[in-house]
The first five atom37 places (N, CA, C, CB, O) and aatype in JSON, in Angstrom:
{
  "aatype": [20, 20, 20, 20, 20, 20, 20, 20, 20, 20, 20, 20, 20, 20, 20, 20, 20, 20, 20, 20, 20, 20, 20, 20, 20, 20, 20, 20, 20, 20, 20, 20, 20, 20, 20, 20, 20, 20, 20, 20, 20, 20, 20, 20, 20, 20, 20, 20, 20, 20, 20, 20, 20, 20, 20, 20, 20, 20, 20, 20, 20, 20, 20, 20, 20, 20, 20, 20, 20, 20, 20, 20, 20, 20, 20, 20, 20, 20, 20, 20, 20, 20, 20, 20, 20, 20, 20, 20, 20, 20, 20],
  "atom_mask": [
    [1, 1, 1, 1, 1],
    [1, 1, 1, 1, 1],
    [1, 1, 1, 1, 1],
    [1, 1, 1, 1, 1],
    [1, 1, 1, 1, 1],
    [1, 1, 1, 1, 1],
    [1, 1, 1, 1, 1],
    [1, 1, 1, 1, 1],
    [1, 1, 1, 1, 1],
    [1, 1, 1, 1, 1],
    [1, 1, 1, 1, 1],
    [1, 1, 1, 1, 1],
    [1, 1, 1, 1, 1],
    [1, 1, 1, 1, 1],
    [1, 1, 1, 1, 1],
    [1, 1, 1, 1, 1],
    [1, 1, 1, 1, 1],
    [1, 1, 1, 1, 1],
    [1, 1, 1, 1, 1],
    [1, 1, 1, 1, 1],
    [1, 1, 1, 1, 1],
    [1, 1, 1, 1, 1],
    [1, 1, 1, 1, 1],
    [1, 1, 1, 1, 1],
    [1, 1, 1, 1, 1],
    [1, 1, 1, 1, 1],
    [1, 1, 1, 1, 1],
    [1, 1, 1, 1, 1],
    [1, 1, 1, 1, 1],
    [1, 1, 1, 1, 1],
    [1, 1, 1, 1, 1],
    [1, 1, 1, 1, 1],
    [1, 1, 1, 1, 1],
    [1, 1, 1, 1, 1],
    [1, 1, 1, 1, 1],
    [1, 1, 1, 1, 1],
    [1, 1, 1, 1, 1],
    [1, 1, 1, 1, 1],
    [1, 1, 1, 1, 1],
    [1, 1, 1, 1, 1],
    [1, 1, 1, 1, 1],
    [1, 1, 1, 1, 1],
    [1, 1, 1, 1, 1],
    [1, 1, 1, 1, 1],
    [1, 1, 1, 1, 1],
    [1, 1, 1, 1, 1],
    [1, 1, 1, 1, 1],
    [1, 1, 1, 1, 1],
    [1, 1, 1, 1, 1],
    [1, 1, 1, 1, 1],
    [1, 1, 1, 1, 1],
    [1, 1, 1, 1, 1],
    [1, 1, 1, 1, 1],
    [1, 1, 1, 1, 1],
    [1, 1, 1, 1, 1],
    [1, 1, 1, 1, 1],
    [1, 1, 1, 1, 1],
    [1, 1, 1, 1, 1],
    [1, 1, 1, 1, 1],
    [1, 1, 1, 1, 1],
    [1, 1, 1, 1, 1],
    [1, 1, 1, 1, 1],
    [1, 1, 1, 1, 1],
    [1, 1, 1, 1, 1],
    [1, 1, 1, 1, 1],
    [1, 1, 1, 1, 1],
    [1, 1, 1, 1, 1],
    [1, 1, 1, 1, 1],
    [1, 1, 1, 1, 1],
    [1, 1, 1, 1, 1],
    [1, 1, 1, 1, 1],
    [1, 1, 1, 1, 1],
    [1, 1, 1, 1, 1],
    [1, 1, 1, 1, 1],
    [1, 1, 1, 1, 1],
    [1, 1, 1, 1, 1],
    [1, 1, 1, 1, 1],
    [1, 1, 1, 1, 1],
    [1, 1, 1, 1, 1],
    [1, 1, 1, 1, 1],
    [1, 1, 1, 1, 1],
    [1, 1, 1, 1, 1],
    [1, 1, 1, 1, 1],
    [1, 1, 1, 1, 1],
    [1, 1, 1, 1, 1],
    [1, 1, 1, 1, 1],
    [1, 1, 1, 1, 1],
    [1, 1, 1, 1, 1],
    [1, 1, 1, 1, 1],
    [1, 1, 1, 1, 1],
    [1, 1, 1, 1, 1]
  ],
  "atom_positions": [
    [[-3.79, 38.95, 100.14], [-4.71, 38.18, 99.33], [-4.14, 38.08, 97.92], [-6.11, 38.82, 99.33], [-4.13, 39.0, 97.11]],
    [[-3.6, 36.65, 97.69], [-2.8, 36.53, 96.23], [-3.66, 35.93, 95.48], [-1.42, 35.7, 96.15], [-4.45, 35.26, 96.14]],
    [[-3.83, 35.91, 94.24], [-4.93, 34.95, 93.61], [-3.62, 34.03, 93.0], [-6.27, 35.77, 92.26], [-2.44, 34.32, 92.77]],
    [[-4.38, 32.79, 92.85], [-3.41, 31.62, 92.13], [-3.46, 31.58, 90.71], [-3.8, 30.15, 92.53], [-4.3, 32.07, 89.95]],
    [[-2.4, 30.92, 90.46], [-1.88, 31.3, 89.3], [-3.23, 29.93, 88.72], [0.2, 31.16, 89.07], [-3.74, 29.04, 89.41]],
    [[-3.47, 30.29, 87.16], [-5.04, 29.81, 86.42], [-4.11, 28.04, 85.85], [-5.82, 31.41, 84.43], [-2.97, 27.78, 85.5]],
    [[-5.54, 27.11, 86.07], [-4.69, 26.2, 85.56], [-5.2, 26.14, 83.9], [-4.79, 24.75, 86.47], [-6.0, 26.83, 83.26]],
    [[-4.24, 24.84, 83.48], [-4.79, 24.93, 81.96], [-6.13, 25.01, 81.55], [-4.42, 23.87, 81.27], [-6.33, 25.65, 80.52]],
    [[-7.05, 24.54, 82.09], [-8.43, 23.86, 81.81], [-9.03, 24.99, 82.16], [-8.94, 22.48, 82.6], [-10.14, 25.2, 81.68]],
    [[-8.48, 25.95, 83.03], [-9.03, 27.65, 83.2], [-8.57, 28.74, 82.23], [-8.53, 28.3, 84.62], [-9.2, 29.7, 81.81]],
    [[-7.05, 28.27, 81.93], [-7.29, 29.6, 80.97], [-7.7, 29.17, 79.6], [-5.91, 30.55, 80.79], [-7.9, 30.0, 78.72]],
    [[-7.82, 27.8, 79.4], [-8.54, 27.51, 77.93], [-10.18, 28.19, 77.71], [-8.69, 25.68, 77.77], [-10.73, 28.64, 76.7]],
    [[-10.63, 28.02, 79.05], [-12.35, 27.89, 79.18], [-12.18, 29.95, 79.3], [-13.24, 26.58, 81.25], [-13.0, 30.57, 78.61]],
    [[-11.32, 30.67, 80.0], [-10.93, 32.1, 79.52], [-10.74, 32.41, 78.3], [-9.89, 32.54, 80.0], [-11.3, 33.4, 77.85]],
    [[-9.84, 31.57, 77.44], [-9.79, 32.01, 76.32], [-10.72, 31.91, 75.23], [-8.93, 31.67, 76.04], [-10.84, 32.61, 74.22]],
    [[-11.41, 30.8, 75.68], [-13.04, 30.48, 74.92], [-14.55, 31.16, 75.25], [-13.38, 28.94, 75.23], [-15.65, 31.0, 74.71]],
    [[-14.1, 31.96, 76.35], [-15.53, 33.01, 76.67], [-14.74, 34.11, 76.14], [-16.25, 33.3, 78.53], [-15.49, 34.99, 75.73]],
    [[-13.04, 34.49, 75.94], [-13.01, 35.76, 75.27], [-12.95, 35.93, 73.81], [-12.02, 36.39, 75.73], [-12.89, 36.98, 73.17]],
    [[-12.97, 34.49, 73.34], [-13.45, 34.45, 71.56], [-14.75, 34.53, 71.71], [-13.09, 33.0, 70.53], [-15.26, 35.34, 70.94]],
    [[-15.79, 33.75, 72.72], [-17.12, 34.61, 72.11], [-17.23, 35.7, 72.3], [-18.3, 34.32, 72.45], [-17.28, 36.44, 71.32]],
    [[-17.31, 36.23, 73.58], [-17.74, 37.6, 73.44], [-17.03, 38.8, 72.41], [-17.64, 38.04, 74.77], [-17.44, 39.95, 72.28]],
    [[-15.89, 38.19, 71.76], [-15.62, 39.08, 70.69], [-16.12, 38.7, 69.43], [-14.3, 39.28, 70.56], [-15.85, 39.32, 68.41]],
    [[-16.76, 37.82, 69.46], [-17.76, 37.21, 68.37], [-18.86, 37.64, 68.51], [-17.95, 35.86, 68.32], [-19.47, 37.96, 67.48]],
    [[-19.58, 37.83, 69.96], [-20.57, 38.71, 69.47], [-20.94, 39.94, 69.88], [-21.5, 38.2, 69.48], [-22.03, 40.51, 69.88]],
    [[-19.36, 40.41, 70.41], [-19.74, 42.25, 69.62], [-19.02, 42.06, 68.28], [-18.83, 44.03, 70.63], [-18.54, 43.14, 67.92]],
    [[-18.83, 41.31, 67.63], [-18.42, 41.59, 66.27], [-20.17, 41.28, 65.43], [-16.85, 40.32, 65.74], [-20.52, 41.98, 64.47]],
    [[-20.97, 40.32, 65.92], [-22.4, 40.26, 65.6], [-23.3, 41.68, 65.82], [-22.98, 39.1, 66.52], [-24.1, 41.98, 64.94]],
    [[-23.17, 42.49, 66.93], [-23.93, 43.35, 67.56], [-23.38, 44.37, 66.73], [-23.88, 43.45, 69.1], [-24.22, 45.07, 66.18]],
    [[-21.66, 44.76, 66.41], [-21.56, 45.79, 65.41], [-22.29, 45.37, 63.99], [-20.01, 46.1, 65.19], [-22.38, 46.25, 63.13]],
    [[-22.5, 44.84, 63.88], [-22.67, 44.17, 62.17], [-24.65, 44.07, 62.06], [-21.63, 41.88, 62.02], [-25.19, 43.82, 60.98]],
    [[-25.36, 44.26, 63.15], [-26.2, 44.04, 63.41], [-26.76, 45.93, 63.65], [-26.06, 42.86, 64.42], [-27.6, 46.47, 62.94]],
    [[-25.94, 46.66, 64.92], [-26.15, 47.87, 64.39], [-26.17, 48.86, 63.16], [-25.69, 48.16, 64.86], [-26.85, 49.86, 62.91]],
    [[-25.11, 48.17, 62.44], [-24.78, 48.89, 61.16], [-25.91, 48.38, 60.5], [-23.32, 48.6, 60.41], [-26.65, 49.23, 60.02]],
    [[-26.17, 47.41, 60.38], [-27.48, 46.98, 59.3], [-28.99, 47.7, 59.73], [-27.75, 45.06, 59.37], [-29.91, 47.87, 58.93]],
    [[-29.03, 48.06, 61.1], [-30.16, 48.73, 61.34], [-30.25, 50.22, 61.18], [-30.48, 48.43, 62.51], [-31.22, 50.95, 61.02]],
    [[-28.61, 50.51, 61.27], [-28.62, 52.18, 61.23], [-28.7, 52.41, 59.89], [-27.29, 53.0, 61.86], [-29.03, 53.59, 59.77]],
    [[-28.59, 51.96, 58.93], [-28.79, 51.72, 57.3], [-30.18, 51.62, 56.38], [-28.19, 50.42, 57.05], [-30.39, 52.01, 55.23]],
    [[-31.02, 50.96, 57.31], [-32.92, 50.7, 57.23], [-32.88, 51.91, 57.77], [-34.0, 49.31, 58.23], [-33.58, 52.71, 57.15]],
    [[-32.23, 52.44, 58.83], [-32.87, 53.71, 59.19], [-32.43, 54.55, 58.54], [-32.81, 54.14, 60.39], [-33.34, 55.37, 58.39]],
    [[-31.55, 54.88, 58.02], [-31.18, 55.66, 56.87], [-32.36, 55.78, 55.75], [-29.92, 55.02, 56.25], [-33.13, 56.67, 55.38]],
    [[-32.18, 54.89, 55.53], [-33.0, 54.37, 53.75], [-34.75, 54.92, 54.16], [-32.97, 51.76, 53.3], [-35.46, 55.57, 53.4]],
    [[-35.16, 54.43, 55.62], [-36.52, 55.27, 55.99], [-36.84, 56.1, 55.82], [-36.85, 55.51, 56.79], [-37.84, 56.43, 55.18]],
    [[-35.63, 57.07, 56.67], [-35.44, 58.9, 56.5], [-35.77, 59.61, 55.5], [-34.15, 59.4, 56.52], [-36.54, 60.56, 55.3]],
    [[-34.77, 58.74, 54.66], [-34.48, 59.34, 52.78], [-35.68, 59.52, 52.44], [-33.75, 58.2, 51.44], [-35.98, 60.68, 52.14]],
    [[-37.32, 57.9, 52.34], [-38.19, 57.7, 52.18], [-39.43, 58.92, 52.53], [-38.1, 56.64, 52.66], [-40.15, 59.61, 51.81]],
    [[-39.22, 58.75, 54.21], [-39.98, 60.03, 54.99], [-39.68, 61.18, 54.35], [-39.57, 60.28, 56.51], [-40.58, 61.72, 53.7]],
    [[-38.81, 61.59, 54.39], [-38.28, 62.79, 53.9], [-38.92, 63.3, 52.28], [-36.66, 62.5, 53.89], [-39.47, 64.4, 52.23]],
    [[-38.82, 62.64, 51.25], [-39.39, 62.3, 49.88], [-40.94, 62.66, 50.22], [-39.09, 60.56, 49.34], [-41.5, 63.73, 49.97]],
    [[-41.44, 61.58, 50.81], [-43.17, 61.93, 51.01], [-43.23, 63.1, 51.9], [-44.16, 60.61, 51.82], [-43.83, 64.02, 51.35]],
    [[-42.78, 63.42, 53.18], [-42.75, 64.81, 53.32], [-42.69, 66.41, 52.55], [-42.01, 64.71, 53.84], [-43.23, 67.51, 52.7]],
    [[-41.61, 65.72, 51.6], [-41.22, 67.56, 50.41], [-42.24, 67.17, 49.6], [-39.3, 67.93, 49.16], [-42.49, 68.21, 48.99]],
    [[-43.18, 66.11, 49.1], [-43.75, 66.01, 48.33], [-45.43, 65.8, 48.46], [-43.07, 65.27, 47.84], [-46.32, 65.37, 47.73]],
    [[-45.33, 66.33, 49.75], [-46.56, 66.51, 50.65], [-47.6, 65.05, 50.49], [-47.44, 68.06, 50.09], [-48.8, 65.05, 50.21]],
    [[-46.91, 64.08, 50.69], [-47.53, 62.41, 50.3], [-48.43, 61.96, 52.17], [-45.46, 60.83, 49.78], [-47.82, 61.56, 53.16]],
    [[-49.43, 62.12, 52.09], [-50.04, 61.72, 53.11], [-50.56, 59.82, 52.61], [-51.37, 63.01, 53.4], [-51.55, 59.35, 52.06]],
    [[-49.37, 59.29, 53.11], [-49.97, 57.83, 52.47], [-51.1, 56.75, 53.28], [-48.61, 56.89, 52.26], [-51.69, 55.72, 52.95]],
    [[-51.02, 57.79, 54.74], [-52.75, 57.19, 55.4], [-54.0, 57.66, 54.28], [-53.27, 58.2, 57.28], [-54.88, 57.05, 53.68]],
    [[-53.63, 58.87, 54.35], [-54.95, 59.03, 53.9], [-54.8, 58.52, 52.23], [-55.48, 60.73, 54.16], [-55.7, 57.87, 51.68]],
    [[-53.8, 58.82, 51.68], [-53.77, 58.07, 49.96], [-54.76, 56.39, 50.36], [-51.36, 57.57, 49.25], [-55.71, 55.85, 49.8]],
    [[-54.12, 56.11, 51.28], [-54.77, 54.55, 51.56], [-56.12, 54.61, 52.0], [-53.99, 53.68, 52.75], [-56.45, 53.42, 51.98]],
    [[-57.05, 55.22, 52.37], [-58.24, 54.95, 52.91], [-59.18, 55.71, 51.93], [-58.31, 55.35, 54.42], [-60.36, 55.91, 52.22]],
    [[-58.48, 56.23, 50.48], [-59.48, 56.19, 49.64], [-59.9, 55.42, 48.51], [-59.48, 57.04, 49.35], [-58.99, 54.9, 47.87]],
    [[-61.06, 55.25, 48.12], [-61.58, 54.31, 47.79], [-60.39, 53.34, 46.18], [-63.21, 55.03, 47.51], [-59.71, 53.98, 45.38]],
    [[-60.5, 51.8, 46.19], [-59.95, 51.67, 45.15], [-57.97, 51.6, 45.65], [-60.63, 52.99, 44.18], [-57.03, 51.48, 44.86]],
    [[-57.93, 51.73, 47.01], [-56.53, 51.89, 47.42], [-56.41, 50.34, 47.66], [-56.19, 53.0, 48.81], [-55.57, 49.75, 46.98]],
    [[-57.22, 49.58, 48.62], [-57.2, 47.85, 48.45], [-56.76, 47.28, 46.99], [-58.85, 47.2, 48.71], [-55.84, 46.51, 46.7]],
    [[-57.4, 47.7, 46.46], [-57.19, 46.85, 44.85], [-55.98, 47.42, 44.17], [-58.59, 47.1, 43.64], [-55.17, 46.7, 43.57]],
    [[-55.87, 48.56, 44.26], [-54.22, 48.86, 43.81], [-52.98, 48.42, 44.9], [-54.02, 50.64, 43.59], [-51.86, 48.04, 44.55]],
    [[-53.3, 48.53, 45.83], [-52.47, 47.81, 46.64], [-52.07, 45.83, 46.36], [-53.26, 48.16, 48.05], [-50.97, 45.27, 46.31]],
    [[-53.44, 45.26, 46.24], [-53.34, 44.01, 45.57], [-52.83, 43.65, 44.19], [-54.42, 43.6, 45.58], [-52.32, 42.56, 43.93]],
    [[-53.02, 44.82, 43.15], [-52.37, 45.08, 41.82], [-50.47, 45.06, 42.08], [-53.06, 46.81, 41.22], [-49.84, 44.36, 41.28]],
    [[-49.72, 45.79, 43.1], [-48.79, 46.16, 43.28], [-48.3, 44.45, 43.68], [-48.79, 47.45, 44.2], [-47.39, 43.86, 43.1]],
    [[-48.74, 44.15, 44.24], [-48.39, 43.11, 45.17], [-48.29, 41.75, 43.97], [-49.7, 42.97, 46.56], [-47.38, 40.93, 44.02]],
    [[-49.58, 41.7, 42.76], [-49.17, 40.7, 41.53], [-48.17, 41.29, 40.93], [-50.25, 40.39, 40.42], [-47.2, 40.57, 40.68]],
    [[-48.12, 42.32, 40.65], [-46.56, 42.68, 39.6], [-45.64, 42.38, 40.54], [-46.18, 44.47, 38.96], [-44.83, 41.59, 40.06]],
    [[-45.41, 42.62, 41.56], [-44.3, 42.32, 42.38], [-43.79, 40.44, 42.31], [-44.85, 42.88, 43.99], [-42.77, 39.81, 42.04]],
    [[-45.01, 40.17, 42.69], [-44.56, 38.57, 42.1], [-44.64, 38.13, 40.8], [-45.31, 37.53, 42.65], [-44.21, 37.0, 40.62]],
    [[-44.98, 38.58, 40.07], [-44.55, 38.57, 37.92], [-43.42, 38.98, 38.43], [-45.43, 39.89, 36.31], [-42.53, 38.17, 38.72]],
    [[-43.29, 40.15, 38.6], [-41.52, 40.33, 38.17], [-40.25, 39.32, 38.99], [-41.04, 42.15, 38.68], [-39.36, 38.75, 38.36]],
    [[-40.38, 39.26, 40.28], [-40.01, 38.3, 41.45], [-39.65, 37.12, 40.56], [-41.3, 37.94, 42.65], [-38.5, 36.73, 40.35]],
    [[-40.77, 36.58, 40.04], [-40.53, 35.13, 38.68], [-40.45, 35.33, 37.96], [-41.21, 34.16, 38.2], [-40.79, 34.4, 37.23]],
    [[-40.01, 36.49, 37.24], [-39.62, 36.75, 36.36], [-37.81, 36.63, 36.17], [-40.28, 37.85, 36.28], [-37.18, 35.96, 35.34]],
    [[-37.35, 37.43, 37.15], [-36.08, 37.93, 37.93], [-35.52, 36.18, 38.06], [-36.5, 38.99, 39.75], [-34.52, 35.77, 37.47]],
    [[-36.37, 35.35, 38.92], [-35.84, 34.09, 39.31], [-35.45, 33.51, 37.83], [-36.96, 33.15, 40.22], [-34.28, 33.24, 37.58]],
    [[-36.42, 33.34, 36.93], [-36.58, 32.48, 35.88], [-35.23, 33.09, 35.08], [-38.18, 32.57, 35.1], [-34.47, 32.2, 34.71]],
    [[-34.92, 34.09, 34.84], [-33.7, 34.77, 34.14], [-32.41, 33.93, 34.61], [-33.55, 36.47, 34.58], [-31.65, 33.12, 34.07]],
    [[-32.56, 34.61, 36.13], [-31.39, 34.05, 37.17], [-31.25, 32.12, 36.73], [-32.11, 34.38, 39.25], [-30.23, 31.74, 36.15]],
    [[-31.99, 31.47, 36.96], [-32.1, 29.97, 36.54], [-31.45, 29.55, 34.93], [-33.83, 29.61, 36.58], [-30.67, 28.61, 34.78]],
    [[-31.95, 30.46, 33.75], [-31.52, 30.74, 32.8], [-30.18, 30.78, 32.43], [-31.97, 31.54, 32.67], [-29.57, 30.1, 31.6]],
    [[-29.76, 31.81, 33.28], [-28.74, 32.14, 33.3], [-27.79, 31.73, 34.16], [-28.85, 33.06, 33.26], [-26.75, 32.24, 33.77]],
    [[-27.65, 31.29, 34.82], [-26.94, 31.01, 36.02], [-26.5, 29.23, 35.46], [-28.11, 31.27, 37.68], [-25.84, 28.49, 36.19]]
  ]
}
């Protein structure tokens, strides 16, 4: 049982499924690394409210936690347009 030798139009259409699939494990590495990195940066986070005994369920379900939470969320967009308007400025 010999296999035949590939014609052109086969090993082009070979050589074009073995550029993708090295295209996308070059996506899937680049895609792990970016997730193992959020998970990093979580840890660090967890870890912080852990040594610092931060229970942020319960910080949140007392009273006045809605409205500082909505407070956080306007400075975040002041500064956000703030940041842009510089960048525009400047740029």
């Amino acid at each position: 049982m010999t296999a035949e030798p590939l014609t052109a139009d086969e090993r082009a259409e070979l050589e074009a499924l073995r550029a993708r699939v090295a295209a996308l494990e070059a996506e899937r590495a680049e895609q792990v690394g970016r997730l193992q990195a959020s998970l990093a940066e979580a840890q660090e986070k967890v870890y912080w409210l852990d040594r610092w005994r931060i229970d942020l369920n319960a910080l949140m379900q007392k009273p006045g936690a809605a409205e500082f939470r909505a407070a956080v969320r306007v400075a975040r967009g002041v500064a956000r347009r703030a940041k842009a308007a510089k960048r525009k400025l400047l740029g």
